[in-house]
C-alpha positions as CSV (number, residue, x, y, z in Angstrom):
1,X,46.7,-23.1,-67.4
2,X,50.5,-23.5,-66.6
3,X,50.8,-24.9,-62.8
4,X,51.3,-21.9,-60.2
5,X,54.3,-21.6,-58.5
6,X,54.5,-20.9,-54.7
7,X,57.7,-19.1,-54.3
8,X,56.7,-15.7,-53.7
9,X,54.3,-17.1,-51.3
10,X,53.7,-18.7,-47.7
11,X,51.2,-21.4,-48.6
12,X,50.1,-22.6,-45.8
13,X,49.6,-21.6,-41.7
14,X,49.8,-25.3,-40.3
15,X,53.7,-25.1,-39.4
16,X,52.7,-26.7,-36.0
17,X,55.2,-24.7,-34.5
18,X,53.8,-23.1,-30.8
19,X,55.0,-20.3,-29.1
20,X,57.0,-21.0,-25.8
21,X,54.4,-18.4,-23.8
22,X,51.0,-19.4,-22.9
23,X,47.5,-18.4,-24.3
24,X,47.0,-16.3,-21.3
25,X,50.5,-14.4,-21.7
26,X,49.7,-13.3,-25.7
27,X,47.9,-10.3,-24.0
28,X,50.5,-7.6,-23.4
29,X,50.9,-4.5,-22.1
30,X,51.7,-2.4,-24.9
31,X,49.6,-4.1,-26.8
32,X,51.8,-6.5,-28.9
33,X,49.7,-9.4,-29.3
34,X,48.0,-8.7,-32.6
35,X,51.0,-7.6,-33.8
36,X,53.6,-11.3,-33.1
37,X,56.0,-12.0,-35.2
38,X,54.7,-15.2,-36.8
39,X,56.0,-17.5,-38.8
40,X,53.9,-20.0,-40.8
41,X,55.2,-22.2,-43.6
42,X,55.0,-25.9,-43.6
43,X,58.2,-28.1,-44.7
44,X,56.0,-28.3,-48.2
45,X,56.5,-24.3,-48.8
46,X,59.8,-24.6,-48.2
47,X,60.1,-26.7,-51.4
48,X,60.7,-24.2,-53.7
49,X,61.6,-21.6,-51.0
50,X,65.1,-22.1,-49.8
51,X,68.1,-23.4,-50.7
52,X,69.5,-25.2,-48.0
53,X,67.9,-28.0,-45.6
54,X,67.4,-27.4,-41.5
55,X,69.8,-26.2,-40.0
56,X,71.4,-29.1,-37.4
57,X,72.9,-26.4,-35.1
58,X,70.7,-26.3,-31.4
59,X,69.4,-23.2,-30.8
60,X,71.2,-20.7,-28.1
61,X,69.8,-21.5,-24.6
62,X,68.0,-18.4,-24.0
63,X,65.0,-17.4,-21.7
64,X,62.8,-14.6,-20.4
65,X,65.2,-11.8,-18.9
66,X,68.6,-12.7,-20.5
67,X,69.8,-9.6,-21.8
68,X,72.1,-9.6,-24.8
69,X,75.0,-6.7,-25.2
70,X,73.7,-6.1,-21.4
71,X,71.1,-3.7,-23.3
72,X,68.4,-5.9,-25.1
73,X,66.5,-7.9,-21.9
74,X,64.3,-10.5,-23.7
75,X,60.9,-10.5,-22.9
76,X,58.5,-13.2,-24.8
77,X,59.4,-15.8,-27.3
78,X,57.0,-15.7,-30.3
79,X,59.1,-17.8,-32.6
80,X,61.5,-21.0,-32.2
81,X,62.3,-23.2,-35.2
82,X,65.1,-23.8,-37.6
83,X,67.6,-23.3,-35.3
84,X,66.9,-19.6,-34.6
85,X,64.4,-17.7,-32.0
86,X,62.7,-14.7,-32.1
87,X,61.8,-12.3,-29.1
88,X,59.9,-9.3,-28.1
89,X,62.1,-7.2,-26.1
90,X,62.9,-4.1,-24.5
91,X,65.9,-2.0,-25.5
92,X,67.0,-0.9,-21.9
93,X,68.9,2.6,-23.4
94,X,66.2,4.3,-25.6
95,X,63.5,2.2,-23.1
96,X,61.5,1.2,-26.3
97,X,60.3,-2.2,-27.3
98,X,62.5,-3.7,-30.1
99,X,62.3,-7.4,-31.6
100,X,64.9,-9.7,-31.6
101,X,66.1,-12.7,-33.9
102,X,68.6,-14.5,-32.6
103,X,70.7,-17.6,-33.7
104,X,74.1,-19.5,-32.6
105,X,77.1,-17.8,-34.5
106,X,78.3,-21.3,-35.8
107,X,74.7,-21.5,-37.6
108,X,74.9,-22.6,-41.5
109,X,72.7,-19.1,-42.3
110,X,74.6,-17.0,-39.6
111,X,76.2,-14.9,-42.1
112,X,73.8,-14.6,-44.8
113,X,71.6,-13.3,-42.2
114,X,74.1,-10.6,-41.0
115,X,74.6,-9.4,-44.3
116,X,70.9,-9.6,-45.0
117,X,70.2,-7.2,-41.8
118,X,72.8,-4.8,-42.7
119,X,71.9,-4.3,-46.1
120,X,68.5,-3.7,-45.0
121,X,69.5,-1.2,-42.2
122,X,71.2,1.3,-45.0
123,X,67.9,1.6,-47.1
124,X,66.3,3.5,-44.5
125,X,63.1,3.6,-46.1
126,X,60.4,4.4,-43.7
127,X,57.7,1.6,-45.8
128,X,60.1,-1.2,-44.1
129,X,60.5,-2.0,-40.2
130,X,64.0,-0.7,-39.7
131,X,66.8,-2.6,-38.5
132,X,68.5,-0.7,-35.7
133,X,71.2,-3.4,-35.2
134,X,72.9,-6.2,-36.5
135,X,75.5,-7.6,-34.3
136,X,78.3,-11.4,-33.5
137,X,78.8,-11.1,-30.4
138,X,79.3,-14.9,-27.6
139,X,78.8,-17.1,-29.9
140,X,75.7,-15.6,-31.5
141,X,74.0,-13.8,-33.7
142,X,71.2,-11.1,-33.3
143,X,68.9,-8.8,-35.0
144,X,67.2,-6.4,-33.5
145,X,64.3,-4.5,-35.3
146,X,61.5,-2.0,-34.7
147,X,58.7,-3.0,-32.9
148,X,55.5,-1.3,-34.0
149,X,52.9,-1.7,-30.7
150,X,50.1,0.0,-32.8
151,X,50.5,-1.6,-36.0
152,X,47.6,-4.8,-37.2
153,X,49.3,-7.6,-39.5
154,X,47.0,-8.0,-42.5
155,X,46.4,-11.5,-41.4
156,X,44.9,-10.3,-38.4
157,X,42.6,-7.4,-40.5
158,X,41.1,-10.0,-42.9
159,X,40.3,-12.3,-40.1
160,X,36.6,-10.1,-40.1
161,X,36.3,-9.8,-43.6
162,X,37.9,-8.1,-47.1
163,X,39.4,-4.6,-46.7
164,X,37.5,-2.3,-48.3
165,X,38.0,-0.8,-51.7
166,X,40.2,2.2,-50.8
167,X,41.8,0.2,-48.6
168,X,42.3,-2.5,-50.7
169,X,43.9,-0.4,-53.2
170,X,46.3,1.7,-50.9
171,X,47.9,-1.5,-49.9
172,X,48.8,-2.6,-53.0
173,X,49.8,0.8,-54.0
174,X,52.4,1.6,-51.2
175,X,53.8,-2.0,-51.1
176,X,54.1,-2.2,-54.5
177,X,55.9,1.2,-54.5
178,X,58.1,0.5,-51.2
179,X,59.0,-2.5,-53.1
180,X,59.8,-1.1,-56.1
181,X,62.1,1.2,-54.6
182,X,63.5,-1.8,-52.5
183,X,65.2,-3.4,-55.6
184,X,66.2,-0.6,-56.9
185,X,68.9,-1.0,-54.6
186,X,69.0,-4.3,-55.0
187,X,67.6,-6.2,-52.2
188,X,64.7,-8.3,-52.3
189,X,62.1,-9.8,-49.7
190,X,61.2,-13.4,-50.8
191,X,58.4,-13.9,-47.7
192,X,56.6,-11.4,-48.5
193,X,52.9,-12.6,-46.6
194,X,50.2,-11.3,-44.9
195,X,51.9,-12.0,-42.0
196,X,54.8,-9.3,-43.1
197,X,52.2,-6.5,-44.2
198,X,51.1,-3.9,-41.3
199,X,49.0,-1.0,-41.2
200,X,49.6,1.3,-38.7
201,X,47.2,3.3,-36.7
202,X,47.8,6.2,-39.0
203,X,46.6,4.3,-42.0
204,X,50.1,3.8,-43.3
205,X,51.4,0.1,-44.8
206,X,54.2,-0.8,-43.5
207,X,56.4,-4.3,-44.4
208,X,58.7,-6.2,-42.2
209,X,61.6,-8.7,-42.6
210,X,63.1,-7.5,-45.8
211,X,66.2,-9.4,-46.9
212,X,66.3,-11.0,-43.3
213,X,63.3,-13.7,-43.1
214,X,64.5,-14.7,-46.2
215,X,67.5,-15.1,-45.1
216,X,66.3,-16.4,-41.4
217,X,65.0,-19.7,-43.6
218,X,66.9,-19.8,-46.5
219,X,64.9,-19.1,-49.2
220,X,65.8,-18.0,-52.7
221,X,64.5,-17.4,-55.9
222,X,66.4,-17.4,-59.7
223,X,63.5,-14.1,-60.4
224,X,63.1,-12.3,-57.1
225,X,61.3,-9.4,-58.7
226,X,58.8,-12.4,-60.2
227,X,58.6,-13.9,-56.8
228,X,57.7,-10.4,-55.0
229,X,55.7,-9.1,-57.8
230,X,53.5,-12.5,-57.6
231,X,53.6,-12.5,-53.7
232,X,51.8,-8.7,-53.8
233,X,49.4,-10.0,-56.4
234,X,48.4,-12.7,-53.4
235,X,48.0,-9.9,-51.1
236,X,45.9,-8.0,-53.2
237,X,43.6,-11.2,-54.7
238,X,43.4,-11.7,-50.2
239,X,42.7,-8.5,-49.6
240,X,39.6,-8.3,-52.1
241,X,38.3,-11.8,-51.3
242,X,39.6,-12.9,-47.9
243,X,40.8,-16.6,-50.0
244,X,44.7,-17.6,-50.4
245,X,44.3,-17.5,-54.6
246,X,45.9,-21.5,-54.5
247,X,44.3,-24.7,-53.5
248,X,46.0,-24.8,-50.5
249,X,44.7,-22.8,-47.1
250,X,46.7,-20.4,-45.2
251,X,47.1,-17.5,-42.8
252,X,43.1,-17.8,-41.5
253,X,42.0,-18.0,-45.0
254,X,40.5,-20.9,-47.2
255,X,42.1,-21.7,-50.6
256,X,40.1,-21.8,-53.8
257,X,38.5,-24.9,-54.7
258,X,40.7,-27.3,-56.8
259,X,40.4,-28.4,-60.2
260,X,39.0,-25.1,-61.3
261,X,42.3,-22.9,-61.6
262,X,43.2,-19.7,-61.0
263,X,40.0,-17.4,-61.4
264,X,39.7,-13.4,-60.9
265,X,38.5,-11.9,-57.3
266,X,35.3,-11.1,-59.2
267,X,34.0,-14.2,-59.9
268,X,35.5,-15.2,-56.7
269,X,33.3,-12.6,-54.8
270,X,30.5,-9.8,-55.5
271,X,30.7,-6.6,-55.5
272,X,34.7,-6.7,-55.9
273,X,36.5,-3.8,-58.0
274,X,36.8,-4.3,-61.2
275,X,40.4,-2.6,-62.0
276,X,41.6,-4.3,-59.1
277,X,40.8,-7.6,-59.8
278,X,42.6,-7.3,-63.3
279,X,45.7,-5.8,-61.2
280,X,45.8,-8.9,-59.1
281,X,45.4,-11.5,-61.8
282,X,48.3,-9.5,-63.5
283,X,50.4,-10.0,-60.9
284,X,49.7,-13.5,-60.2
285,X,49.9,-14.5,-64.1
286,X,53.3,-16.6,-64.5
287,X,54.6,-19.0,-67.4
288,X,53.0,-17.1,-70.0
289,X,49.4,-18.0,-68.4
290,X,47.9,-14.3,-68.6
291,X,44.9,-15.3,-66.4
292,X,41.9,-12.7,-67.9
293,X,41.1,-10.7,-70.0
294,X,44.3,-10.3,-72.5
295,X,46.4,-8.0,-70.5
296,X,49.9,-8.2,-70.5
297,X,51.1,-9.6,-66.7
298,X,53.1,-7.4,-64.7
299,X,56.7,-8.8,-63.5
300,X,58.4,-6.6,-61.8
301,X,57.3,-4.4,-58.8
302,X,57.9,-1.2,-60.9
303,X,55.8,-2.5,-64.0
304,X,53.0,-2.8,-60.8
305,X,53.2,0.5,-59.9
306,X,52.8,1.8,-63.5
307,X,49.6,-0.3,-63.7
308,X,48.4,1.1,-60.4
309,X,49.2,4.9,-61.7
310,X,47.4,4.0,-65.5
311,X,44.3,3.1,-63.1
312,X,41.5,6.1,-62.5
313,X,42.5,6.8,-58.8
314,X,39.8,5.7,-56.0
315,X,39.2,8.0,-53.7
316,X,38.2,7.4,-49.8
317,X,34.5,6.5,-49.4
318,X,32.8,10.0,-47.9
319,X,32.2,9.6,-44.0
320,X,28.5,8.8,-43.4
321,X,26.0,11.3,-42.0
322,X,24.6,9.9,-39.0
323,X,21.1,11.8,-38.2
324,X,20.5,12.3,-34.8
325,X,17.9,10.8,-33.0
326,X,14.5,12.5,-32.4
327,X,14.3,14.7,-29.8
328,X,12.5,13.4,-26.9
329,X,10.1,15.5,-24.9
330,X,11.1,14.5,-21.0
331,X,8.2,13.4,-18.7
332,X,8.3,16.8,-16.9
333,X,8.6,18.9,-20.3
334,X,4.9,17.0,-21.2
335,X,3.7,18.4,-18.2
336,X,2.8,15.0,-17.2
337,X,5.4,15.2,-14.3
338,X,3.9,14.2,-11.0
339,X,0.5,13.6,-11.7
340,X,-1.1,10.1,-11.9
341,X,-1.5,8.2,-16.2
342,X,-4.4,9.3,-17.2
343,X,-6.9,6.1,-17.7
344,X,-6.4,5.2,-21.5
345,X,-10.2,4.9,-21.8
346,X,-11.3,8.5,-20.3
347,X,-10.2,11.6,-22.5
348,X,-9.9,14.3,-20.7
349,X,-10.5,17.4,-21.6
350,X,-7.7,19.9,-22.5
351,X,-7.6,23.4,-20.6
352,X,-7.4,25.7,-22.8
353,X,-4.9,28.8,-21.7
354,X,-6.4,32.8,-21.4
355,X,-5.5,35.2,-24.0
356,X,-2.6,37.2,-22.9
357,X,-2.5,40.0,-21.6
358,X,-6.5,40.1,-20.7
359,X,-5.9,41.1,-17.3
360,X,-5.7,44.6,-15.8
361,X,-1.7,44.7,-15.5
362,X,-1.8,43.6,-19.1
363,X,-3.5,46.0,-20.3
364,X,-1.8,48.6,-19.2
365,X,1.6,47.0,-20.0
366,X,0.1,47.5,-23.7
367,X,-1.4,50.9,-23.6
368,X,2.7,52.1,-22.2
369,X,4.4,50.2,-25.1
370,X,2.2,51.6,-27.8
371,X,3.1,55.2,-26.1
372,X,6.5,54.3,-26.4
373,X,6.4,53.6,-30.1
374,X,4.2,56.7,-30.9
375,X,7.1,58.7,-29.0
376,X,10.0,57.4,-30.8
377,X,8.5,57.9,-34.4
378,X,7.8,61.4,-34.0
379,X,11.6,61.6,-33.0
380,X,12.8,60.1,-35.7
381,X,10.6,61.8,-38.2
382,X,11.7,65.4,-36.8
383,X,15.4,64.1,-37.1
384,X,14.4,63.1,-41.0
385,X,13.2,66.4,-41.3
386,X,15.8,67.9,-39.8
387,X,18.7,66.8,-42.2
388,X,16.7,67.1,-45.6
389,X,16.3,70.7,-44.9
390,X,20.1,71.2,-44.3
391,X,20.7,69.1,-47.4
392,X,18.7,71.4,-49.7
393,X,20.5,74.7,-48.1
394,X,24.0,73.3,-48.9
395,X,23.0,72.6,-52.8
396,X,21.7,76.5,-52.8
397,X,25.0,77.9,-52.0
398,X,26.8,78.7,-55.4
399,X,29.6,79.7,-53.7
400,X,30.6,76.0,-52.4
401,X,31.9,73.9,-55.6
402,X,33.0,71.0,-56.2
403,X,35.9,69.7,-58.1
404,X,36.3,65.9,-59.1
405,X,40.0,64.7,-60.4
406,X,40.4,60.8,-61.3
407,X,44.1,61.5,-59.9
408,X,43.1,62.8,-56.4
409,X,45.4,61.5,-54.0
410,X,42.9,61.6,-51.4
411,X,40.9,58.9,-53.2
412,X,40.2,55.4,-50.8
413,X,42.9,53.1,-51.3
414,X,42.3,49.3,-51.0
415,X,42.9,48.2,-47.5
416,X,46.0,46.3,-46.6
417,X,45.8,43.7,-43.9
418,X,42.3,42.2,-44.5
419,X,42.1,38.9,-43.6
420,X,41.0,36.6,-46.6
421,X,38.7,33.9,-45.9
422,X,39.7,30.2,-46.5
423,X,36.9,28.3,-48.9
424,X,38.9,25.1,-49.0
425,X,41.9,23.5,-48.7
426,X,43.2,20.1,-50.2
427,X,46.5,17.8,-49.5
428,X,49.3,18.0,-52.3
429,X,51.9,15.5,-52.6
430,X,52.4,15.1,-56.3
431,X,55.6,13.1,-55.3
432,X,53.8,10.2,-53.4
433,X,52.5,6.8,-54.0
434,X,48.7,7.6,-54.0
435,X,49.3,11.7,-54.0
436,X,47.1,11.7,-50.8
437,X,48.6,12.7,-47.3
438,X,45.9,12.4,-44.4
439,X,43.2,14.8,-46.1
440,X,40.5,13.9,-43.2
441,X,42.8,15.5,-41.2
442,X,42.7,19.5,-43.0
443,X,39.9,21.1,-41.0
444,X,42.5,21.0,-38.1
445,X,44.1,23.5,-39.6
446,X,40.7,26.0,-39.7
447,X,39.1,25.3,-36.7
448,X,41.2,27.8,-34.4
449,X,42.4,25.0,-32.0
450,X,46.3,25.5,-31.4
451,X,46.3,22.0,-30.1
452,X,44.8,20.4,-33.4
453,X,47.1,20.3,-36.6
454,X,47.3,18.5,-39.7
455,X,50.2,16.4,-40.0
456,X,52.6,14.5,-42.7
457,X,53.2,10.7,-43.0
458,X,56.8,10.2,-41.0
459,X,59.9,9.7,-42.5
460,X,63.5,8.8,-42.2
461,X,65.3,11.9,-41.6
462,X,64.3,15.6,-42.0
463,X,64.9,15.7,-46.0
464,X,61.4,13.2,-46.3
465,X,63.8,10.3,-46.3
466,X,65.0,11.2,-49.8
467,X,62.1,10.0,-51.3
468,X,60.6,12.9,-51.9
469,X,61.2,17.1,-52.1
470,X,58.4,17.7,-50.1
471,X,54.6,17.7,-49.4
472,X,52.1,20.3,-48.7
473,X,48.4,21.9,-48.8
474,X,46.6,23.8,-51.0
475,X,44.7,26.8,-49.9
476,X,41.6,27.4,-51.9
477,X,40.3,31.2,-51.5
478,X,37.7,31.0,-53.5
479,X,38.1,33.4,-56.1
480,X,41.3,35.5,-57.9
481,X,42.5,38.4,-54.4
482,X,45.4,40.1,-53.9
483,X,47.5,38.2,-51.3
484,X,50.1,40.3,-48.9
485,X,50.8,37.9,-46.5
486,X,50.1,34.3,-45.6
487,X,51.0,33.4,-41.7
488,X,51.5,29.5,-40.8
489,X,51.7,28.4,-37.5
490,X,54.0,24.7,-37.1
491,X,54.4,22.6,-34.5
492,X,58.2,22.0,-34.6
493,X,60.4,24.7,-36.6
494,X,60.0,23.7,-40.6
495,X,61.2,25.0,-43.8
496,X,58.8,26.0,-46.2
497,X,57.9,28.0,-49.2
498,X,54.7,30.1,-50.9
499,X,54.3,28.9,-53.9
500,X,51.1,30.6,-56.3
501,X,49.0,29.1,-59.3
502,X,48.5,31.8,-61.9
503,X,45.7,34.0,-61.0
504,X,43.7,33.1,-64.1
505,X,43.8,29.7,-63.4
506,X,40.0,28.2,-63.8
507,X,40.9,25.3,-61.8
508,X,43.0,23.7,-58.9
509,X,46.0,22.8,-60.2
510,X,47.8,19.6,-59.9
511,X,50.7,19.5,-60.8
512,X,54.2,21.0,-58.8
513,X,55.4,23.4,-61.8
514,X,51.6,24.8,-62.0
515,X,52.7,26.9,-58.6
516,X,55.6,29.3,-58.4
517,X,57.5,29.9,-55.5
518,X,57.0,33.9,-54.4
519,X,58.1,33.3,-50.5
520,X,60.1,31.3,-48.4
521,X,60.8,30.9,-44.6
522,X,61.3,28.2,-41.3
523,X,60.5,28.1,-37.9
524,X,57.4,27.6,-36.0
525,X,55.3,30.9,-36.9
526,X,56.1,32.0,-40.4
527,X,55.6,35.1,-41.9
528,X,55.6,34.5,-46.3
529,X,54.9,37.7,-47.7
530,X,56.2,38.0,-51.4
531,X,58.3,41.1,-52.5
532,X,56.0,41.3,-55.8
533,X,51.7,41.8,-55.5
534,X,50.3,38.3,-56.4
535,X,46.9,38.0,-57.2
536,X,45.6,34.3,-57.2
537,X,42.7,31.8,-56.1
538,X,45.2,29.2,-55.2
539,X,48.3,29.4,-53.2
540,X,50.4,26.1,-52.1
541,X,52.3,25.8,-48.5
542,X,55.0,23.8,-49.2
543,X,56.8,22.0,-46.5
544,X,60.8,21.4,-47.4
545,X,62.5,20.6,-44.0
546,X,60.7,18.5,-41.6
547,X,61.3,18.7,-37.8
548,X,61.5,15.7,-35.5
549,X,58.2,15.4,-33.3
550,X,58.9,15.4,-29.5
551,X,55.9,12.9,-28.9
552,X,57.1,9.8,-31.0
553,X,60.4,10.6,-31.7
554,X,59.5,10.8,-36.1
555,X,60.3,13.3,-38.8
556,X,57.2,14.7,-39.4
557,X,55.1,18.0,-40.6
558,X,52.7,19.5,-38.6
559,X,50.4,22.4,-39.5
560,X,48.1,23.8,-36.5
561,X,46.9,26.9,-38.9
562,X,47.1,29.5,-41.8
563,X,45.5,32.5,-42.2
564,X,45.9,34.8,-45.3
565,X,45.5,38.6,-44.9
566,X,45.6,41.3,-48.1
């Protein structure tokens, strides 16, 4: 098998290189110590890495409570090597925690890193940790990023073991597809490690450093896509087996043992998915060594993602019934409560209880209740009488007819303004990665709570970032009805339409065009009722126009409930 290359890849977690804050510091208030900006390689991944040695320049002279652009006060260094330093800090304007890289202006990567930053900034893709500001200013050089306080590095998840299946496979799907969409436009990450992979408390995969920690240790690569394509095959082969896929051992993780080669996740581990094994020995394959199995390796991030969509999808595990605990008789409900344990050698006897109602009151209680019932049947028997014999005088009078007319225009007509009852409802984003948004979080939306909602992944701007037209949920009603009006209540106003599967439709459909649009509206309580009767099982609430969420500051949709009348 042809010899690996490293270039995609940190190989090693050894760098030697200690923070300037203590062990008893790492602990922060908002909660940023699981989530440090590290940097690992050794001088031997740098190899094949970058293109220019160490940079000679001293770093900047710069401590706890400088403030840079009197706006950015620095507040911990978690990085110092190379010439350049990075820092937690706190963005005194917006009064947010940002992070900071900073290096001297006269530094031999000053300006690649600039134009990294700011060609990273105008992607705006929510998948990346945005760069808010790139600036020369005194002598120096900083960038400041997003700081994500409830976001876990992937190092730090498979520190207690491999992710699990489903999760496994969504971070390999949205990397793969956030990368994809990153060199589109041309730029590329180069470092891409478990150390630069997050998930955030909303389950979403986030990655940080694009273009810039490249550029921060001047690495490059002849086949970036290659080198990106093979680092996410790393992540993945991690992910299922919590071991770097090369001899060497980094980030937490042993390597695999040497002299055997590069061997799939399932041989390395039991029990590990089979697609996804072959999807990570695709992606590691390079010089023409396809590593199992005769498939063809993937390159590219895109050819990734069209191996991921080709897969059979895997759904999220169903959430495990818990039974509760027997119920446990108290020790004054065992009528034990106060008296002395009985000897465990003497049985005593049990008292058995009187019949009921044996005593004098009792028996007159019964003798009133059965003259109660005797009362009330003759009643109701005279009343039965009563009406049959006016009955059979009406049908004797010849004089009274009848006329029936299928046209009458007194006839019942079907009521208007029933409510409909929800069976189901399912996410829809047809446009996404996985074609999942948050679908533990749907009975929200039923169970009457204001308060409670379903809500969309966040995104760049109101429009879904560009990256998509729009998301939404489908509402199941169980059978073909006449729908007249469908009410949603938002949190935040939000554009959105009615859209309506054809009423013979047998199935949910999946696809966007299956569903045509029959209402539109925006604001916080919408009204969709559509001009023409539609009678369908399925009906799709589309969301067009995201509003921005007072609470974190995101673009984001939030549903808090529907209800569908006739």
């Amino acid at each position: 098998m042809a010899e690996r290359s490293t270039a995609a890849v940190d190989v090693a977690d050894n760098s030697g290189e200690q923070s300037l804050t203590a062990e008893a510091d790492q602990s922060t208030a908002d909660g940023v110590a699981k989530n440090r900006e590290r940097d690992t390689d050794n001088d031997e991944a740098q190899e094949s890495t970058g293109t220019e040695g160490p940079a000679t320049t001293s770093p900047p002279e710069l401590h706890s409570g400088h403030k840079l652009a009197r706006r950015y006060r620095l507040e911990e260094c978690v990085t110092r090597l190379d010439g350049f330093s990075s820092w937690r800090a706190v963005d005194e304007k917006l009064r947010r925690a940002v992070g900071v890289h900073v290096l001297p202006a006269d530094h031999s990567r000053a300006r690649s890193v600039l134009a990294a930053a700011r060609s990273s900034a105008l992607l705006g893709d929510p998948r990346f940790v945005q760069v808010l500001d790139a600036v020369e200013e005194n002598d120096l050089v900083y960038v400041v990023h997003e700081w994500l306080p409830d976001a876990t590095e992937l190092t730090t998840l498979l520190a207690s073991g491999p992710l699990e299946v489903y999760d496994a496979y969504q971070m390999v799907s949205q990397v793969s597809s956030a990368m994809a969409a990153a060199h589109r436009e041309g730029l590329a990450h180069l470092r891409l490690n478990p150390n630069a992979v997050l998930r955030t408390s909303t389950g979403q995969w986030r990655i940080r450093g694009l273009a810039v920690n490249a550029a921060l240790r001047g690495a490059a690569s002849d086949t970036p896509q290659r080198t990106d394509t093979e680092s996410i095959g790393a992540l993945l082969y991690a992910a299922l087996t919590q071991r770097w896929p090369y001899e060497n051992d980094a980030y937490g993780m042993s390597g695999l043992p040497k002299d055997i080669g590069l061997i799939p996740p399932d041989q390395v581990r039991a029990g590990v998915h089979r697609g996804l094994s072959e999807l990570a020995m695709r992606a590691l394959a390079n010089d023409g060594a396809t590593a199992s199995r005769h498939e063809s390796p993937c390159t590219t991030p895109e050819e990734l993602v069209k191996a991921i969509g080709e897969m059979p999808r895997i759904r999220p595990p169903e959430p495990a019934f818990t039974a509760p605990p027997d119920y446990q008789r108290t020790t004054y409900q065992q009528g034990s409560y106060g008296r002395p344990a009985a000897s465990p050698r003497v049985t005593q006897p049990t008292p058995v209880p009187p019949p009921p109602l044996q005593s004098r009151t009792g028996k007159a209680l019964k003798w009133a209740v059965s003259a109660l019932l005797i009362a009330a049947l003759g009643l109701g028997s005279w009343q039965l009488a009563d009406a049959l014999m006016d009955q059979g005088g009406k049908g004797d009078d010849t004089t009274n007819t009848q006329t029936t007319d299928g046209d009458d225009k007194n006839a019942p007509k079907p009521v208007r303004g029933k409510p409909i009852a929800i069976s189901e409802l399912h996410d829809f984003d047809p446009f996404g990665a996985d074609g999942s948004e948050y679908p533990e979080n749907l009975p929200k939306i039923l169970d009457g709570d204001p308060k409670s909602y379903w809500q969309t992944s966040y995104y760049a701007s109101s429009d879904f970032g560009r990256l998509k037209p729009g998301v939404g949920v489908v509402v199941d009603l169980g059978k073909a009805q006449e729908v007249g009006k469908v009410d949603v209540t938002f949190i935040g106003s939000t554009s959105v339409e009615l859209r309506a599967a054809p009423g013979d439709a047998e199935s949910r459909p999946t696809s966007f065009d299956s569903y045509d649009k029959v209402a539109e509206g925006s604001g916080t309580t919408v009204s969709l009722a559509p001009k023409d009767t539609v009678k369908t099982r399925y009906l799709l609430v589309w969301l067009t126009e995201l509003p921005m969420q007072a609470d974190d500051g995101q673009w984001r949709g939030r549903v808090a409930d529907i209800k569908v009348t006739s």
